[in-house]
KEZALO-524464 format. One record per atom (N, C-alpha, C): residue in one letter; x, y, z. Coordinates in steps of 0.02 Angstrom, whole numbers, plus 50000, padded with zeros to 5 digits. Layout:
! residues N
AXYZ...
This chain:
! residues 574
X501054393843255X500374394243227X499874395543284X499284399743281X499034401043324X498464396743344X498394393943390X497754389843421X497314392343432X496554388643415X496184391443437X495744385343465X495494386543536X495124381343596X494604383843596X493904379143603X493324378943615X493124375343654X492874377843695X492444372243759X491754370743733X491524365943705X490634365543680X490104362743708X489754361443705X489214359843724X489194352043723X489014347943748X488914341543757X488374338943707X488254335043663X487804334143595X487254330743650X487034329143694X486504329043717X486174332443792X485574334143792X485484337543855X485024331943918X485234333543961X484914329144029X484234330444027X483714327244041X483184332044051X483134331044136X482704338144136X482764339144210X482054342144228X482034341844288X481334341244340X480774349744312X480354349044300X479844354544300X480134359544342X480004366644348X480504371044373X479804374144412X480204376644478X479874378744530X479664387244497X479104388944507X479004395344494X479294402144490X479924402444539X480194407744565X480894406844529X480894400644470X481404399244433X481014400644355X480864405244308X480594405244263X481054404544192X481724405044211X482254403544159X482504395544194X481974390344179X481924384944212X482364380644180X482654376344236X483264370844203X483164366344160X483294367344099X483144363844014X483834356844023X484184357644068X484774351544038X485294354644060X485684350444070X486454351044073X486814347144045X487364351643991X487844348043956X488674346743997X489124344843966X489554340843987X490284347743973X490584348444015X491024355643994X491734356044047X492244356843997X492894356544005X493304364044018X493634362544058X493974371144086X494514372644020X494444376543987X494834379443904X495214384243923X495894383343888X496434386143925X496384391943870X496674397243852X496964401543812X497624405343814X497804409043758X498394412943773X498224421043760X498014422743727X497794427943690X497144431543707X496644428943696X495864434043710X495444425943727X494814429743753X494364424643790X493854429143785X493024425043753X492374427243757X492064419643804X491624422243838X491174417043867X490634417243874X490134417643845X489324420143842X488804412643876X488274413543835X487864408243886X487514406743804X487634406643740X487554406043705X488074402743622X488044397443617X488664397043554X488934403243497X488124403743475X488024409343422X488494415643448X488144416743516X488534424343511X489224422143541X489454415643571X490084416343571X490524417943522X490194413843475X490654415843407X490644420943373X489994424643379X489954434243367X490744436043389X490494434543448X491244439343488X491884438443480X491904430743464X492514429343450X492694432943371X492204433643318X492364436543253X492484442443275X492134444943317X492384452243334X493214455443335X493464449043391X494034450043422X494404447243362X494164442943309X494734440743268X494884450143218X494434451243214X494284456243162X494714463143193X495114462343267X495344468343275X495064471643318X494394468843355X493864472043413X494424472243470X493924477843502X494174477143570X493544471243643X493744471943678X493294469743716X492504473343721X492544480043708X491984483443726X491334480743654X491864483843599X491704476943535X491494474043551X491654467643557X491544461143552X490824459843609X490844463443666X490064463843698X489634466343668X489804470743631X489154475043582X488794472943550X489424469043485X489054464943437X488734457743483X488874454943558X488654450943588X488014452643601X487874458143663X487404457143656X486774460043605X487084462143556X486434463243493X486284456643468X486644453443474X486714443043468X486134439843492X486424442943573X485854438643621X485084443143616X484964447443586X484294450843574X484064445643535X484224442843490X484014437443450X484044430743470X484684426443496X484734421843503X484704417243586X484404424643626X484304422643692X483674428043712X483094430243688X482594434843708X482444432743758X482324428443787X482084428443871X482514431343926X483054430843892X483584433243939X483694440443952X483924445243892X484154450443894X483964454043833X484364458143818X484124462143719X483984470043728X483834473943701X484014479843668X483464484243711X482804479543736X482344481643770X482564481243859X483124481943875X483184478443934X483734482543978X484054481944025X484574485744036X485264479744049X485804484144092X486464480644106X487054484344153X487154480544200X487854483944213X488464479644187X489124483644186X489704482144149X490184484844193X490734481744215X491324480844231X491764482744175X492354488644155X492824485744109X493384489244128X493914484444105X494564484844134X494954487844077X495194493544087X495864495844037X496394496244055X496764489544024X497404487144025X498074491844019X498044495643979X498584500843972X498624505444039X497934508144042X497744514044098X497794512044175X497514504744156X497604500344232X497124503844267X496564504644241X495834508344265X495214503344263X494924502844306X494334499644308X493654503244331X493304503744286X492664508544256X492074503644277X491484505444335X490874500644301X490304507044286X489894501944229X489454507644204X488784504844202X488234508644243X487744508644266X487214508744196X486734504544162X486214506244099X485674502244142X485504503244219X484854502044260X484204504444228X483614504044200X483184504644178X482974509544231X482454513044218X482194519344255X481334519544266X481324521444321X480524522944332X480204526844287X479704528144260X479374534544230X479174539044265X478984544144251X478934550444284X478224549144304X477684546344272X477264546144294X477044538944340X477684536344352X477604529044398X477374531444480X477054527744508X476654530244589X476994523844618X477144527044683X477144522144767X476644514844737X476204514944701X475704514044727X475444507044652X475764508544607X475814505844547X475694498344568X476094495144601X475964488044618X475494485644654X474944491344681X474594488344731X473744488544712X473554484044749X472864482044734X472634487344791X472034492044763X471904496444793X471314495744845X471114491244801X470204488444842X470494485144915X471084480144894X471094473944955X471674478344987X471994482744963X472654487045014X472994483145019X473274475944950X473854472444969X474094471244893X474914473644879X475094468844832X474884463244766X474774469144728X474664463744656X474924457744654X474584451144630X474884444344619X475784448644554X476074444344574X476524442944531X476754445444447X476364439344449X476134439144360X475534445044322X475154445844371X474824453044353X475074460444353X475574460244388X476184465144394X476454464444325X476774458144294X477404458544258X477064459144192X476414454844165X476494454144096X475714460644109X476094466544075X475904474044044X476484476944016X476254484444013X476634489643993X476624491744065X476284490144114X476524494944185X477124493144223X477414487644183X478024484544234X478754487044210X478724490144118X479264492544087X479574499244123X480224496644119X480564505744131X480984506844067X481224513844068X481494516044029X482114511343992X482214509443936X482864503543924X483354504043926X483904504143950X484674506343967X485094502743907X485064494943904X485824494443854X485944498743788X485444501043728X485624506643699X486234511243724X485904516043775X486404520743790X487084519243819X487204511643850X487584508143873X488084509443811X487824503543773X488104501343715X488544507343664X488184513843687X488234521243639X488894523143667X488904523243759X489264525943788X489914523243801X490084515243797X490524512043800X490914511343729X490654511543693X491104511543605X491164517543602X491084523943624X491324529443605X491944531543657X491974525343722X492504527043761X493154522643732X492724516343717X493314511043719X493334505943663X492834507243621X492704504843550X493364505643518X493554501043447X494104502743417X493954500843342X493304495443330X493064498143252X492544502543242X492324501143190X491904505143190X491264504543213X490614510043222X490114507343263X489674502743207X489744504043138X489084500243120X489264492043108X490064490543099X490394484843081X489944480243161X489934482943205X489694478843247X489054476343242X488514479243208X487714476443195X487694470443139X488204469243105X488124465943037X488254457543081X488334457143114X488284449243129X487704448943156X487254454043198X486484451443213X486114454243155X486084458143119X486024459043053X485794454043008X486254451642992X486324443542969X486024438542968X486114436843063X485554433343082X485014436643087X484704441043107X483984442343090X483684440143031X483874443942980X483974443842918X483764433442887X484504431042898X484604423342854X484204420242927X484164421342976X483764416143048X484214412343069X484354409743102X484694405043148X484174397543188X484624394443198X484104388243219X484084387443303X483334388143338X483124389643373X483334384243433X483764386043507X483944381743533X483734377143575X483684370743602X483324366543658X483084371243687X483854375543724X483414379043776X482864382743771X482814387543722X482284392843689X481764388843679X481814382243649X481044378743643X480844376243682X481224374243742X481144373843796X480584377443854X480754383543860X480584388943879X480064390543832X480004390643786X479404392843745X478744388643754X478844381543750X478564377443799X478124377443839X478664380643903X478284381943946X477934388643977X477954392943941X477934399243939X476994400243943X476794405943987X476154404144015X475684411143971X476314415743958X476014422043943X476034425543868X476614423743843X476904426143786X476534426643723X475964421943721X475474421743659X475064425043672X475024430443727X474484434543718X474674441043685X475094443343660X475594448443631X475554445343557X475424450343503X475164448343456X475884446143436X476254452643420X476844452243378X477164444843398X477054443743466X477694438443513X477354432743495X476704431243463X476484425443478X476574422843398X476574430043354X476844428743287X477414426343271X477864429043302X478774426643305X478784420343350X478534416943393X478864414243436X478394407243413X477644409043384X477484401843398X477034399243300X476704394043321X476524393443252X475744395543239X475464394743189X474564395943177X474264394643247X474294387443235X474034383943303X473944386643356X474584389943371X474684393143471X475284387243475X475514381243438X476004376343484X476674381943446X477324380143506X478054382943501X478244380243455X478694384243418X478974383943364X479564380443391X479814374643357X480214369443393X480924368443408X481344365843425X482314366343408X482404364443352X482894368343331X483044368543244X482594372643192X482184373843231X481704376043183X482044384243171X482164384843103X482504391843075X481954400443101X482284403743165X482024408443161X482114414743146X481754419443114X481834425943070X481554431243082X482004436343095X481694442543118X481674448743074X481344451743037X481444454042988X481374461543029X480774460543068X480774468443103X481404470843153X481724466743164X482104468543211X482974467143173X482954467143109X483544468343058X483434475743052X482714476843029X482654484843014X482904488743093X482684486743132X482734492943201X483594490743203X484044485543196X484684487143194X485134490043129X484814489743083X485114494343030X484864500943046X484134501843060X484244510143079X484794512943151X484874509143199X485354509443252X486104510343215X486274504543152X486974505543144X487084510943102X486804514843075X486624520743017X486564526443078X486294525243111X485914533043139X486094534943213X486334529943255X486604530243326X486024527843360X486044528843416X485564526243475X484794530243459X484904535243451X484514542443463X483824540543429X483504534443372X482874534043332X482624527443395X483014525443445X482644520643483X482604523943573X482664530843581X482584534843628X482054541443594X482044543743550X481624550343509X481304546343440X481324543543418X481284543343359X480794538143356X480654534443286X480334528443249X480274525643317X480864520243331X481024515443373X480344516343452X480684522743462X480294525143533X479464525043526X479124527843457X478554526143456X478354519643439X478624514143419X478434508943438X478474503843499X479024507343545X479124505643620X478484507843642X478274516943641X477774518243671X477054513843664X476884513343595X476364509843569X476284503243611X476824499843609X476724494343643X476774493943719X476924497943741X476794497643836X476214502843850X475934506343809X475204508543822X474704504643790X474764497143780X474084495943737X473754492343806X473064491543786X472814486643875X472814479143849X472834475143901X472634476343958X473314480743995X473314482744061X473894485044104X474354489644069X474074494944035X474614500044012X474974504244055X475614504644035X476304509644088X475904516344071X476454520244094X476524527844111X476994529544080X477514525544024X478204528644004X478094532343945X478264538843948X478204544443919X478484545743834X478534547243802X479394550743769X479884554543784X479614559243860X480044561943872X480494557443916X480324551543946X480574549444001X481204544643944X480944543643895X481274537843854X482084544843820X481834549343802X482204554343772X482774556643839X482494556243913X482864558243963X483364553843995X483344545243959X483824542843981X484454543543973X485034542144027X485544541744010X485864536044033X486454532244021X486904528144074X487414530444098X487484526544164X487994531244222X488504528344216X489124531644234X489934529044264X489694528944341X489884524644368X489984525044438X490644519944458X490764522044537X491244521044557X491344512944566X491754507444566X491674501544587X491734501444661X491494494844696X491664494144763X491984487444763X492604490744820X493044483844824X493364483444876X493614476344892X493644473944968X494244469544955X494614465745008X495144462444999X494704456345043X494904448244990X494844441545017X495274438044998X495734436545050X496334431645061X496714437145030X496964434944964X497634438644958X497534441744870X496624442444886X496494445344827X496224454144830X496184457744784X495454463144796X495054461444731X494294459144777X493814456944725X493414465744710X493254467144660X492964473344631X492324471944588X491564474344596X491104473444578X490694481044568X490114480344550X489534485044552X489404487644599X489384494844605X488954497644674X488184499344658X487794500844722X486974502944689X486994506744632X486274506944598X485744503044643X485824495944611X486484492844590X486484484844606X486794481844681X486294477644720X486684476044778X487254471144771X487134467944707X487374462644700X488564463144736X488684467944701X489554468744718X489644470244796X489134473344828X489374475144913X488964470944924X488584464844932X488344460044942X488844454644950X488924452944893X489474447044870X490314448544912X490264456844931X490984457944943X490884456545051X490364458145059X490194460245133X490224450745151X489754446545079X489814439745130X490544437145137X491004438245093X491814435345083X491934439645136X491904444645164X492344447945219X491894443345275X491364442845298X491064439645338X491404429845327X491484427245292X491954419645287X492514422045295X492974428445294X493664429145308X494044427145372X493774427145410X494074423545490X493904416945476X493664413045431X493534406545436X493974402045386X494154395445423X494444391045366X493864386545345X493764386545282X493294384645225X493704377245214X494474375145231X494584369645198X494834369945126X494944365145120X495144360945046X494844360944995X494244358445023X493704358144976X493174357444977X492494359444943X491684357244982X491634355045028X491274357545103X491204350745141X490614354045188X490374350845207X489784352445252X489834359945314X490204361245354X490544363945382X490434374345339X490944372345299X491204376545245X490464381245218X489914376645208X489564377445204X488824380845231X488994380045283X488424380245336X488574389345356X489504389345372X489874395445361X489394400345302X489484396245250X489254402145190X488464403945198X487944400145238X487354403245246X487294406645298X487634406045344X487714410645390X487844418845357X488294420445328X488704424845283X488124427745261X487824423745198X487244424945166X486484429545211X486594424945249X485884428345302X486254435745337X486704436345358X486894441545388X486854447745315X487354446545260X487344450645210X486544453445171X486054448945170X485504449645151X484934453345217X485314452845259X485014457445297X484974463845287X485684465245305X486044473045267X485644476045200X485734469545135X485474472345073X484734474345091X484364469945110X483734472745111X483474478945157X484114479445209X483784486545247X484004494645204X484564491245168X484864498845153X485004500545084X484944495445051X485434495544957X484724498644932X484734501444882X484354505044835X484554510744790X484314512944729X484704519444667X484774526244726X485464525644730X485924531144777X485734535144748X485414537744693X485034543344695X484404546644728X484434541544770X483624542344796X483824540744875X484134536644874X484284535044949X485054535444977X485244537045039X485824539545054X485814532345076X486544528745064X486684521345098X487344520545107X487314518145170X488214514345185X488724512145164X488704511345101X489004508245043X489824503145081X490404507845097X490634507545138X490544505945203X490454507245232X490074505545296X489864497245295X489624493645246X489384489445250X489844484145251X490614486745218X491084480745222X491734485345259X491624490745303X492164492945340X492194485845395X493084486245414X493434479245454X493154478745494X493014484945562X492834482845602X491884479845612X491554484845564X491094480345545X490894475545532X490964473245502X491144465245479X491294460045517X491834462345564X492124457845606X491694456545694X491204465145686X490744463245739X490064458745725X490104458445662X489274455245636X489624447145609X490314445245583X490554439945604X490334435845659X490664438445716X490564436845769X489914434945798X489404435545761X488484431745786X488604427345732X489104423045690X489004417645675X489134410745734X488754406245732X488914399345775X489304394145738X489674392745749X490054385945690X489464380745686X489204379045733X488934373745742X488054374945748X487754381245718X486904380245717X486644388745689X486304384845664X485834391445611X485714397045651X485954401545623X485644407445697X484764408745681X484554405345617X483874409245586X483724414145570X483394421245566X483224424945535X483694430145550X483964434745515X484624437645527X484264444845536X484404448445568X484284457145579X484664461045556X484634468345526X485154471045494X485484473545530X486134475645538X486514479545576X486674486245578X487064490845609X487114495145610X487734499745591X487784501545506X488474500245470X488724507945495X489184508545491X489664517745493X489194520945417X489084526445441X488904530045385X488154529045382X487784526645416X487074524145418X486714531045406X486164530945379X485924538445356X485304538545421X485274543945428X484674545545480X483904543645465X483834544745416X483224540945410X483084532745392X482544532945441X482624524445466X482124522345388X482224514945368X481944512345335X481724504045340X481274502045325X480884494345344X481244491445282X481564485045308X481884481245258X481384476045224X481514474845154X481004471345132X481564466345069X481154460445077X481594455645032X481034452844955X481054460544947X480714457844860X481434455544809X481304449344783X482014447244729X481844446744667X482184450844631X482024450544554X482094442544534X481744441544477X481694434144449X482324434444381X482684428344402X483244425844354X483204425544297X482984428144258X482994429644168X483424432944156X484204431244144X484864438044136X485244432244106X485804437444074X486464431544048X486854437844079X487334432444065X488164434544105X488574433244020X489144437344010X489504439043995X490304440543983X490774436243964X491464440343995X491724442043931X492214442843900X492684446443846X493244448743867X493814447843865X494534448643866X494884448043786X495184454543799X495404455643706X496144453643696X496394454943669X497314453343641X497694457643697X497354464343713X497684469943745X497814469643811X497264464243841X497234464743902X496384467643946X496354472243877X495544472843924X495004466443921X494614470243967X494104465044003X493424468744025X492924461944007X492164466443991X491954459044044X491664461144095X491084458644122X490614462044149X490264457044119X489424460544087X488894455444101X488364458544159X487684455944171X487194461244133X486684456344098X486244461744064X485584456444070X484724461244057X484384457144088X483634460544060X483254457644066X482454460144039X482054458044099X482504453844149X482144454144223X481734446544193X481194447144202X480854440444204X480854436244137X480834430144126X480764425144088X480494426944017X480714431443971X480304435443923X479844441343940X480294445943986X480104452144010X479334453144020X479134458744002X478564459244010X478054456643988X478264450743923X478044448743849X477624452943827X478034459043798X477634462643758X478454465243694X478084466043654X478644466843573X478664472343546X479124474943541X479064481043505X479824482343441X479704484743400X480214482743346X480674477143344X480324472543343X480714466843332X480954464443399X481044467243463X481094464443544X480634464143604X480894463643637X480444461743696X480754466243749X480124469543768X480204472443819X480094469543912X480624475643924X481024473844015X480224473344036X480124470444094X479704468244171X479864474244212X480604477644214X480954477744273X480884483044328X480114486644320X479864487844366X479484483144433X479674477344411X479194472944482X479924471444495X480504474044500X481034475444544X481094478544602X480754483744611X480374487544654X479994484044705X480024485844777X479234482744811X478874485344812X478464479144792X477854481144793X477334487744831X477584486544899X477364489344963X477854496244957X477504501344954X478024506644979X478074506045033X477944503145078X477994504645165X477644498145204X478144498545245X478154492045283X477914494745372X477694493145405X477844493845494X477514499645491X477364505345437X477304511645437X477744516945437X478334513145375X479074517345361X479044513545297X479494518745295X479574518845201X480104512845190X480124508645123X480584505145120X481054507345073X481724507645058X482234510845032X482054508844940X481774501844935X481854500244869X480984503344847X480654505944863X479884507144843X480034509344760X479604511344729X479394515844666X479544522044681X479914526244645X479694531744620X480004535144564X479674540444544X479784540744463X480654545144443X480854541644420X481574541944383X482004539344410X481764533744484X482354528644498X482524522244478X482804521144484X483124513044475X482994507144514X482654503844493X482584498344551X483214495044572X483194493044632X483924488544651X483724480444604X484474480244617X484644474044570X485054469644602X485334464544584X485674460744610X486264456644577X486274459844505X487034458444456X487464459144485X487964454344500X488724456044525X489084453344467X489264458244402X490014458144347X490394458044410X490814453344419X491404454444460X492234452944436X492634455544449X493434454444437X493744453744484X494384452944481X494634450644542X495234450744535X495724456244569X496534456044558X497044453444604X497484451444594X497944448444627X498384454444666X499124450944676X499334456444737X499704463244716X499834461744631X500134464944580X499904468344557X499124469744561X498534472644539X498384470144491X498534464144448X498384463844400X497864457344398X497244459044349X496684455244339X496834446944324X496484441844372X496764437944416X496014432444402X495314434744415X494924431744421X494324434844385X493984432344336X493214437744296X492684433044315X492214434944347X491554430244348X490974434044341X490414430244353X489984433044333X489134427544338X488504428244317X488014424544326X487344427744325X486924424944299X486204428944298X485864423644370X485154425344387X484964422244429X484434423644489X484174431544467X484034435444512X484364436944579X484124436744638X484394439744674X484764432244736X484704425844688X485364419644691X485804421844650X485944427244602X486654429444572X487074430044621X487004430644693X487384434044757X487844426144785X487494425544796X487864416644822X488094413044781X487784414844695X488104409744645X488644414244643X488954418944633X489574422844620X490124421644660X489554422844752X490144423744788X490404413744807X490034409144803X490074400744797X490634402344739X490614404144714X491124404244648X491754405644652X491904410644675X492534413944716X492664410444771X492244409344824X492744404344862X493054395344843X492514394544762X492854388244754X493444390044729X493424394744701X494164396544651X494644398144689X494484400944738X495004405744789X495414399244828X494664396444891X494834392244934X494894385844922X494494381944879X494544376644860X494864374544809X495104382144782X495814381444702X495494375244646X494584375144629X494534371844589X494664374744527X494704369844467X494564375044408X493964378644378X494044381644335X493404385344335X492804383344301X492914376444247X492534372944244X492004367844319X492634366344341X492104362544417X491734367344443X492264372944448X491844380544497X491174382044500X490984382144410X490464384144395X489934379144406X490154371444400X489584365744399X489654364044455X490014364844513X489424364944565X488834366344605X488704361044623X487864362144651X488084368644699X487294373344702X487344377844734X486824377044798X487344380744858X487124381544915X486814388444941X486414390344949X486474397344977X485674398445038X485894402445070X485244405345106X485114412345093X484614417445077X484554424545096X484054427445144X484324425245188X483874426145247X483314422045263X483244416445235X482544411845270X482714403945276X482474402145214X482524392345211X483304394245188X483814387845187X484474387545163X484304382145097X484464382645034X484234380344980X484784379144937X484784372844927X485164366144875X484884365144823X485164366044782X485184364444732X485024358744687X484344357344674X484014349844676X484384345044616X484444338244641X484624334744600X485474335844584X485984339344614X486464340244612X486694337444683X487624338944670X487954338044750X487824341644797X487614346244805X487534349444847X486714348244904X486414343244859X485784338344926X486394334244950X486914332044949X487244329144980X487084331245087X487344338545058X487604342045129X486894341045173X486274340445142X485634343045163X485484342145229X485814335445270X485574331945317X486234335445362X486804335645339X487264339645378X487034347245405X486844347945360X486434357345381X485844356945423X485324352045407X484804350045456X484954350545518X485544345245543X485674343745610X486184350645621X486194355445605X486454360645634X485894367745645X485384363545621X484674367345629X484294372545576X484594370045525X484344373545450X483594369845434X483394374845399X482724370945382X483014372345288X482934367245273X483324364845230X482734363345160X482994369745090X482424367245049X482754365444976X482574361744941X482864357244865X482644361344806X482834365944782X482584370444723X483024368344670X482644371044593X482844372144541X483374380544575X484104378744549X484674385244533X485024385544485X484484388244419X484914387944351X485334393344326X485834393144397X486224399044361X486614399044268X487104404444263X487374403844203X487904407044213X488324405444239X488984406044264X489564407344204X489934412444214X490424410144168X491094412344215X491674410544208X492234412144255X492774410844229X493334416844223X493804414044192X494344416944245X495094412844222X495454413744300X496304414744263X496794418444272X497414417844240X497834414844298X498314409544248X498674406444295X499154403944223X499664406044268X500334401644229X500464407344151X500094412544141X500224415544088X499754413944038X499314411144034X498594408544016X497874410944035X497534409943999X496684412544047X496434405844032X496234404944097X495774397844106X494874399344095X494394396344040X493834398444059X493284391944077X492824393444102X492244387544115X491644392744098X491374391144069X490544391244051X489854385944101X489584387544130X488924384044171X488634379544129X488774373944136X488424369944124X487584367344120X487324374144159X486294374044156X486354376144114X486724377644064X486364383144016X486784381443970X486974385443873X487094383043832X487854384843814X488234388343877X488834392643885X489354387843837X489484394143800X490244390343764X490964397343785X491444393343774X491914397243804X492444399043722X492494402543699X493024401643645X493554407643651X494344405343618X494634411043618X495434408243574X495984411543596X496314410343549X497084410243591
C-alpha cells in the first residue's frame, strides 16, 4: 500500500523580534519540523496550500515541470509578497531519462525606455532613498514567469496545459484562509494601501489588515487565469492582461517607461548551468545574470582545502566568512546579464584560481574588507564593483516526480509585495531597484547599472547536486536576497560536511558575511559563535535571516526532505 508522509507545520508560531529593515519578508515565527522520508516523488514549497497543489498534481500523473506550474500559480495567491505571475524566476530541471540538466533564465527585463539614470536624484546627484525607488511603476520590469511557465510545459509538461490553472482557479474563485504569515506581513506593511486595487484585496473599509483565517477571494485574478488556461501566455504579454499591467505601472505618483512593445518582446532563456566539484560531489546551479550558482560554487571551492569538522563549530565558521568576503568580492566586481557584460564565469571558480585567493584566508583573524581578484578570462574593460543587494521577498521551490525528474525553482517579485502596485488580480515585480543605483562609481561604469533590455543581477541559487554516479544526490534551494548565497551554500556544507539531516540543515542559525559586518542570525544558535568570531577580529552583527529553505537529499534509496522552519514550508510526497 502506498504511503504517503507529511512534514507540517507546528499548530503554534513563536513570536519573534520586529524585523530589521533590510529584512521586509520579516520573521513571523517558527514552527517545529521533522526531516520526511519518501520513496516515490517529493514537493517542498514554503506554503501548505501549494504543497498540496503539487502534490495533486503529481498524484494526477504530473510531471515535475507540472507540479511547479500549477505551484506557482498557487503561490500568486497564497504567497503575493513573495512571488506570482507579475514577477520573474530561474529554474533548474533535471531529466531523468536524458540525464540532462537544463536551467532556464524568466529574469525580468529593463524597458527600452529605462535610463542610467532612473534611480537617481538629479538635483542632489545622489541615489534615490530606497522606498522611493520601489513603490511605483518605475521600478517594474518586464515579467518573466509567464513565458517561463509557457516554455517549460511545452518542453517537459505531460498533462495538459489548462488542467494545471484549475487548482488556483478554485482558490481564487471559493478563497482560501489567509495565513499568520500573510497577516503578519500585512501588518506591517508601510505601502500597500496606497494602491487602490491592493488596499481593496488586502485590507478592510477601515485601512486595518484583513486578519488569519480570514477567507480571501480573488475574483479578478480567476478571470486573468482562465483567460491564461484557454488562450496561452500571449493575452498577458499583447493582449487584455498587458493593458492592465501597462495601466497600472504608468499611473503617478512614479510612473515606469514599460512599453507594449517591451512586454510583447519578452522572452525566457535556456542557459548553460555552472558547476564545480565539492568533496566528492558536483554541485550545479544558475549562471548570470544570477550570481547566486558561481557565487555559492566559488565559496565551497574556496572552504575546499579546509577541514570544517564534524559539526558547527566556531572555527568552521569564521572559514565560511572568510569564503563569503572573498566570493562577494568577485560577485560585485564582475557578475551581471551576460548580455550586456562580458564576465569570467569560469574563471571565477578555475583550480588554480581559487586556490590562489584561498590562500589570503588567515585561520585565525578577519582579513576585513575583501578586494576582487583577478579571474582567467577577465574582460578588458575595467569596472567599479558595487554591493547593491536585492531585498528577500522570493520562495524557493523543489518537485521531484515518480520518473526521477527534478524542478528547483527560485521565483520572486523582489521586495516585500513588489512594487505594491495590482494589476489583474497581482502584484507587480520592484525588480528594477536590482540594479545600482549609481551607474558609475570612481568614474567607471559599474557592470550591474540600468540599461534598457537587461536583466538585473540576482542572487537565486536553484541548486542540485550529484554524486559520483552522476546521479542527483542533493536539491536545495532559498529566497533571501542576496543572503540566498550563504543560506544555500551553509546548507551544503551542513549536509555535505556535517552529514546533518535536512531538516536540522535548514534550521540552523545562519552565519554569513558579504563583504562587511559578519552577521548571526538573531535569537538563534548561531549568536552562540558571536564572541568566538569577535576575538578573531570580526565585527560581529545580530540580524533578522528569514530564509525559506527547502532541501531534499537521497540516501538509502529514499529522498529525505526538510522545509525552513521561518516560514510556513511543508514537505509532502509519497
Amino acid at each position: 500500500m502506498r504511503r504517503i508522509l507529511l512534514a507540517l507545520l507546528g499548530t503554534a508560531l513563536i513570536s519573534a523580534p520586529a524585523a530589521a529593515q533590510l529584512q521586509p519578508e520579516r520573521a513571523t515565527g517558527r514552527s517545529q519540523q521533522q526531516t520526511a522520508q519518501f520513496e516515490r516523488s517529493v514537493v517542498v514549497t514554503a506554503n501548505p496550500i501549494a504543497s498540496r497543489v503539487g502534490f495533486e498534481i503529481l498524484q494526477a500523473g504530473g510531471s515535475a515541470v507540472d507540479a511547479a506550474i500549477a505551484i506557482q500559480l498557487v503561490l500568486t495567491l497564497v504567497e503575493p509578497q513573495s512571488s506570482g505571475l507579475g514577477g520573474g524566476a530561474f529554474m533548474l530541471h533535471w531529466d531523468a531519462e536524458a540525464r540532462r540538466l537544463t536551467t532556464y533564465d524568466a529574469r525580468e527585463t529593463a524597458p527600452a525606455g529605462a535610463t542610467a539614470q532612473i534611480f537617481m536624484d538629479a538635483a542632489a546627484n545622489r541615489p534615490l532613498p530606497f522606498y522611493e525607488a520601489v513603490t511605483g511603476g518605475i521600478s517594474t520590469g518586464v515579467p518573466g514567469v509567464p513565458r517561463l511557465i509557457e516554455l517549460t510545459h511545452r518542453r517537459h509538461g505531460r498533462l495538459p496545459w489548462a488542467r494545471l490553472f484549475e487548482p488556483a482557479i478554485r482558490l481564487a474563485d471559493e478563497g482560501f484562509a489567509i495565513s499568520p504569515r500573510l497577516a503578519g506581513l500585512l501588518a506591517s506593511e508601510r505601502f500597500l494601501r496606497n494602491d487602490p486595487a491592493a488596499a481593496a484585496y488586502f485590507y478592510r473599509p477601515d485601512g486595518s489588515p484583513k486578519p488569519a483565517g480570514e477567507i480571501l477571494r480573488n475574483p479578478e485574478l480567476g478571470r486573468t487565469l482562465r483567460t491564461l488556461a484557454s488562450d496561452g501566455v500571449e493575452p498577458f504579454y499583447r493582449g487584455a492582461i498587458a493593458q492592465a499591467i501597462l495601466a497600472a505601472v504608468h499611473r503617478e505618483p512614479r510612473p515606469g517607461s514599460l512599453s507594449a512593445a517591451d512586454l510583447a518582446g519578452y522572452r525566457a532563456s535556456e542557459r548553460e548551468p555552472v558547476c564545480a566539484p565539492y568533496r566528492v560531489y558536483r554541485i550545479c546551479g544558475m549562471g548570470p545574470p544570477s550570481s547566486g550558482g558561481t557565487t555559492v560554487l566559488q565559496m565551497l571551492a574556496l572552504l575546499a582545502p579546509f577541514d570544517l569538522g564534524a559539526a558547527p563549530n566556531a572555527d568552521a565558521y569564521h572559514l565560511f566568512t572568510q569564503a563569503g568576503r572573498l566570493a562577494f568580492a568577485d560577485r560585485n566586481q564582475y557578475i551581471a546579464d551576460p548580455q550586456f557584460v562580458a564576465q569570467p564565469v569560469a574563471g571565477l571558480i578555475e583550480r588554480n584560481y581559487v586556490t590562489a585567493r584561498a590562500a589570503l584566508i588567515d585561520r585565525t583573524r578577519d582579513m576585513g574588507n575583501a578586494t576582487a581578484g583577478e579571474p582567467p578570462g577577465r574582460a578588458g574593460r575595467v569596472f567599479e564593483p558595487d554591493a547593491m543587494s536585492e531585498r528577500p521577498a522570493t520562495s524557493h521551490l523543489i518537485v521531484i516526480d515518480r520518473a526521477g525528474n527534478i524542478v528547483s525553482m527560485t521565483t520572486t517579485i523582489e521586495d516585500g509585495f513588489g512594487s505594491r502596485r495590482m494589476a489583474a488580480g497581482f502584484l507587480l515585480n520592484n525588480q528594477l531597484t536590482d540594479f545600482n543605483f549609481a551607474p558609475e562609481a570612481q568614474g567607471r561604469p559599474v557592470a550591474n547599472r540600468v540599461e534598457p533590455g537587461k536583466r538585473p543581477r540576482s542572487s537565486m541559487a536553484p541548486t542540485i547536486a550529484f554524486d559520483q554516479e552522476g546521479r542527483p544526490a542533493i536539491v536545495v534551494g532559498s529566497p533571501g536576497g542576496s543572503l540566498i548565497i550563504p543560506y544555500v551554500a551553509q546548507t551544503l556544507v551542513a549536509l555535505i560536511d556535517w552529514r546533518l539531516d535536512p531538516a536540522a540543515a535548514v534550521s540552523l542559525g545562519h552565519v554569513a558575511n558579504r563583504n562587511g559586518p559578519t552577521e548571526v542570525e538573531r535569537g538563534t544558535d548561531a549568536e552562540s559563535y558571536a564572541d568566538a568570531l569577535r576575538a578573531r577580529g570580526h565585527t560581529v552583527r545580530a540580524i533578522e535571516m528569514t530564509s525559506g529553505l527547502s532541501a531534499v537529499v537521497r540516501a538509502n534509496g529514499r529522498w529525505l526532505a526538510g522545509a525552513d522552519p521561518r516560514r510556513e514550508g511543508v514537505a509532502l510526497g509519497e
